[in-house]
C-alpha positions in Angstrom: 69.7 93.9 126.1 70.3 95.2 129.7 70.1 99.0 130.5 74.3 98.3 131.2 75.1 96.7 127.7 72.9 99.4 126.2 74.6 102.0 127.3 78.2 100.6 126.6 77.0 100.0 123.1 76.0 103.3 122.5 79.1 104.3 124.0 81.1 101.9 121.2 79.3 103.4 118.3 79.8 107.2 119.2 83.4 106.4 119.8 83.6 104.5 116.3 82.0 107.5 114.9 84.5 109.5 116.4 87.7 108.0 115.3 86.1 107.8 111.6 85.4 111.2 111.9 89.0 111.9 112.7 90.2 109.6 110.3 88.1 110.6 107.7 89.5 114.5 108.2 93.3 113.4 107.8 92.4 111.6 104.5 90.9 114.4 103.3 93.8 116.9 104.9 96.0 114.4 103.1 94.4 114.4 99.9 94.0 118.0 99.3 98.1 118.5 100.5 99.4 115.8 98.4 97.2 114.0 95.5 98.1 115.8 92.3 98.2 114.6 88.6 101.5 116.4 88.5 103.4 113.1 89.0 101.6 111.7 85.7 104.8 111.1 83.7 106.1 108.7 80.7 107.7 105.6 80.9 109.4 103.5 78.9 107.4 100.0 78.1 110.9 98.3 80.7 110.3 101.0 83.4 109.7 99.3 86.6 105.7 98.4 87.6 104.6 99.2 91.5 102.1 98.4 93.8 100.8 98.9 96.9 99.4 95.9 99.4 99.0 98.2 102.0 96.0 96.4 104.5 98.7 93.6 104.2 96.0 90.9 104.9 97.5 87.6 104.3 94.5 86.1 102.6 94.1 88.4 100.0 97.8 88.6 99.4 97.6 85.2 98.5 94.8 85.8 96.4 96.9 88.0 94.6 100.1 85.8 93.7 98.1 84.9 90.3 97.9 88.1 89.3 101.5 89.4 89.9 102.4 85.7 87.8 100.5 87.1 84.8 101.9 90.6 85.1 105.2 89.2 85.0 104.7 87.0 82.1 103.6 90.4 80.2 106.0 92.6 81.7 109.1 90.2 81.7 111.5 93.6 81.4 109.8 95.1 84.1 110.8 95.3 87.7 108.0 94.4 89.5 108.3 96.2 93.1 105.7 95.8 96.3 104.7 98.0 99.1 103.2 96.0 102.2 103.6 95.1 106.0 106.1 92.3 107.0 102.7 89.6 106.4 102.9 90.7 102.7 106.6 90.1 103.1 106.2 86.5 104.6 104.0 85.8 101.8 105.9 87.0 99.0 109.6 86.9 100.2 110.0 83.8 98.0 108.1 84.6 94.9 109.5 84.2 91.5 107.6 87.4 89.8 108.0 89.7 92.4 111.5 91.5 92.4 111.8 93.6 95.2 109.4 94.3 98.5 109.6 97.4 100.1 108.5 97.2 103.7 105.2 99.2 105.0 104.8 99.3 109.0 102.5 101.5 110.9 103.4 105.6 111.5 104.6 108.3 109.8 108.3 107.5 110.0 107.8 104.2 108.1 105.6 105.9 105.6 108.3 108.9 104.8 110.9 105.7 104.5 108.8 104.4 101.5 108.9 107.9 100.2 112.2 108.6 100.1 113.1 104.9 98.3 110.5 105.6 95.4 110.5 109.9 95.0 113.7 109.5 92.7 111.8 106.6 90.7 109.6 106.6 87.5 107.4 103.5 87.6 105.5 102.2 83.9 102.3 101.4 86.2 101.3 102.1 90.2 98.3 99.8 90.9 96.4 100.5 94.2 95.4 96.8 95.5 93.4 97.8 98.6 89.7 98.8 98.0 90.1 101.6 101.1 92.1 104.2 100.3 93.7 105.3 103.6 95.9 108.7 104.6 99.3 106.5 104.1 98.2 105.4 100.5 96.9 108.5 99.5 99.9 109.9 100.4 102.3 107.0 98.6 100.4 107.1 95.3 100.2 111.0 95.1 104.2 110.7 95.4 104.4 108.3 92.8 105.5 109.1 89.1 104.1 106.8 87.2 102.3 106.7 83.7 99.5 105.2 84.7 98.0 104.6 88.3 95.1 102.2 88.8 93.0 102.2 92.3 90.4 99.4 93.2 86.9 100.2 94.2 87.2 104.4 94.6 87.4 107.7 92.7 88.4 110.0 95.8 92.1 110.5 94.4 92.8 112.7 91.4 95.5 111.0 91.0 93.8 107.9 89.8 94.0 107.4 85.9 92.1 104.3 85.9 89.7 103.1 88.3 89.1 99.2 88.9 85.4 98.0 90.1 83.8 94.8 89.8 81.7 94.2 86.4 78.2 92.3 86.6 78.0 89.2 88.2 81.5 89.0 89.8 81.7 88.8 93.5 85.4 87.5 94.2 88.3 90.0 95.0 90.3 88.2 92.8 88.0 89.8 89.7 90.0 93.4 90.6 92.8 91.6 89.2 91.6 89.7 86.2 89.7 93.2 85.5 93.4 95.3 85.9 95.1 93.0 83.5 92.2 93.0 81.5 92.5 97.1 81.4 96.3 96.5 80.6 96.3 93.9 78.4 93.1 94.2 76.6 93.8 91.3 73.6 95.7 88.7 76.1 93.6 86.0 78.1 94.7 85.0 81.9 95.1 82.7 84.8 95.1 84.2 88.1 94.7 81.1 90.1 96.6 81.3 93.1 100.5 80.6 93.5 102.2 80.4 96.9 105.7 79.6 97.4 106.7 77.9 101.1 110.0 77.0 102.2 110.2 73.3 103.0 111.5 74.3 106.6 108.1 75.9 106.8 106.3 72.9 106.0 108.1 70.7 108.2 107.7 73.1 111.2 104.0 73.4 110.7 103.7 69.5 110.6 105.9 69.2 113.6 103.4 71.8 115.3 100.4 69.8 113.9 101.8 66.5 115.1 102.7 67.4 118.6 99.2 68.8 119.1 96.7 67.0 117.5 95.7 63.2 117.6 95.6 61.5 114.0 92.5 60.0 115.0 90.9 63.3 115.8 88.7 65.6 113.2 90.7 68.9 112.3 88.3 71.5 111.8 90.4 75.0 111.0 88.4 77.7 112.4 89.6 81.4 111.2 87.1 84.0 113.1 88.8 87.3 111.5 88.1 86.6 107.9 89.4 90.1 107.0 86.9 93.4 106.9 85.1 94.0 110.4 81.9 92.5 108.6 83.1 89.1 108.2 84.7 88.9 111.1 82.9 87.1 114.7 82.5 88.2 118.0 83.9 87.0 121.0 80.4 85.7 121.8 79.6 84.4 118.1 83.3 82.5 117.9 82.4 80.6 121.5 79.4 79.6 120.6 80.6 77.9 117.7 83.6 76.5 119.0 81.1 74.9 121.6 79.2 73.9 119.1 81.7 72.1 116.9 83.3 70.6 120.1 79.8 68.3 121.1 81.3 65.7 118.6 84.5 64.1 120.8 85.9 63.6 117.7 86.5 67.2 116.4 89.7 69.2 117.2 89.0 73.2 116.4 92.4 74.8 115.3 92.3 78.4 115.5 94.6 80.5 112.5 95.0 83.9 112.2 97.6 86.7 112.3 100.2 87.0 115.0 97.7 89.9 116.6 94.7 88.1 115.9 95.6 84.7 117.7 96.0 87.2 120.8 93.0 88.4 120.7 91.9 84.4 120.4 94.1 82.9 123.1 92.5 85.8 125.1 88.9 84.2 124.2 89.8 80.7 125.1 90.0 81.2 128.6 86.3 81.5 128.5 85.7 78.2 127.1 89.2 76.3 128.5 88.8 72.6 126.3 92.4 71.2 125.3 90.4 70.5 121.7 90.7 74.0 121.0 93.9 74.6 119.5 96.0 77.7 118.9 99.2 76.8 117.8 102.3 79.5 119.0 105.1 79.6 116.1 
């Protein structure tokens, strides 16, 4: 590593540190204003169930359609209500457990919107999907009234009745889940396999995309570089130097997915390594 790349690397990291620092000081500015078990109230076994998707990452919403299945099979009274970003919403929108999604976007005005829909609301159960509590959530489920609030993977909130970690030998995000409903449902077993519901227009408009791009003789190899937290994800570097890899074979075709943002970032990339048999399909 050059003198140049050293010095913008070091750069990088003090700036990371910087903005976790900051971070890091509104969570806790935010946790110390607003967590509380003075929302702990009781339900009645029909009172509505919530929870919060709040990284909105489409994978693991997906991963969690099983388990919002099985809590509506053991909670058929129950409302079951989600907070997420408009990707949870595309994922969701046409579920048959889920009764209502309230909308989650970025900023403090979107955040107090959430607030005001749920403040007047007492929910049977809050569950806490993401396994990074952030100022937003730590906000939302110090506001909720619920009996019973569950968080994944941390114990920073007092407002947390129930915590939710991964037991001995599990690895899979999907075990949070199976271990929640195992929490709430201690005698019943379950199926958390995955359930997603597409329109049909959906389908046809992906196939049209897929047909107009890609030869039927070709190899599809889907290539998704952002695979969620910033340790699975690749580099610009690492991401070409697969791509160039994979696309030595003439008969492979490398088809980029990703979020909206992400496939900008991508389409950014590609003009680094310009072959036609990298594809990044635009909706």
């Amino acid at each position: 590593m050059g003198p140049l790349k050293t010095l913008k690397f070091k750069f990088r990291q003090l700036n990371r540190k910087r903005i976790n620092g900051t971070r890091n000081l509104i969570l806790n500015l935010v946790i110390f204003l607003f967590d509380s078990r003075r929302n702990q109230v009781k339900t009645s076994e029909d009172a509505p169930i919530l929870v919060l998707r709040s990284d909105g990452k489409i994978g693991d919403s997906i991963v969690a359609s099983g388990f919002f299945r099985e809590l509506k099979r053991l909670s058929p009274k129950s409302k079951i209500i989600v907070i997420g970003n408009p990707q949870v919403l595309s994922v969701y929108k046409n579920s048959d457990y889920i009764d209502e999604i309230f909308v989650l976007k970025k900023g403090l005005v979107s955040t107090l919107k959430i607030f005001f829909k749920i403040k007047n609301l007492h929910f049977k159960l809050f569950i806490n999907s993401t396994n990074e509590v952030k100022p937003h959530a730590a906000f939302i489920q110090g506001q909720v009234k619920a009996s019973e609030k569950f968080v994944f993977c941390s114990r920073k909130l007092k407002s947390t009745t129930h915590v939710i970690d991964y037991k001995a030998g599990q690895t899979h995000f999907s075990c949070l889940y199976e271990n929640t409903l195992s929490k709430m449902f201690p005698s019943e077993e379950f199926d958390v396999s995955y359930e997603l519901k597409i329109e049909p227009a959906v389908i046809e408009k992906v196939r049209g995309l897929i047909k107009e791009n890609i030869d039927p003789d070709k190899r599809v190899i889907a290539l998704n570089v952002f695979a969620g937290t910033k340790l699975r994800s690749f580099s610009q570097e690492t991401t070409l130097k697969i791509v160039d890899f994979l696309l030595k074979d003439p008969k492979n075709v490398v088809l980029s997915v990703g979020s909206p943002q992400d496939i900008k970032v991508i389409q950014s990339w590609k003009k680094k390594l310009p072959d036609n048999r990298w594809i990044i399909l635009r909706s």
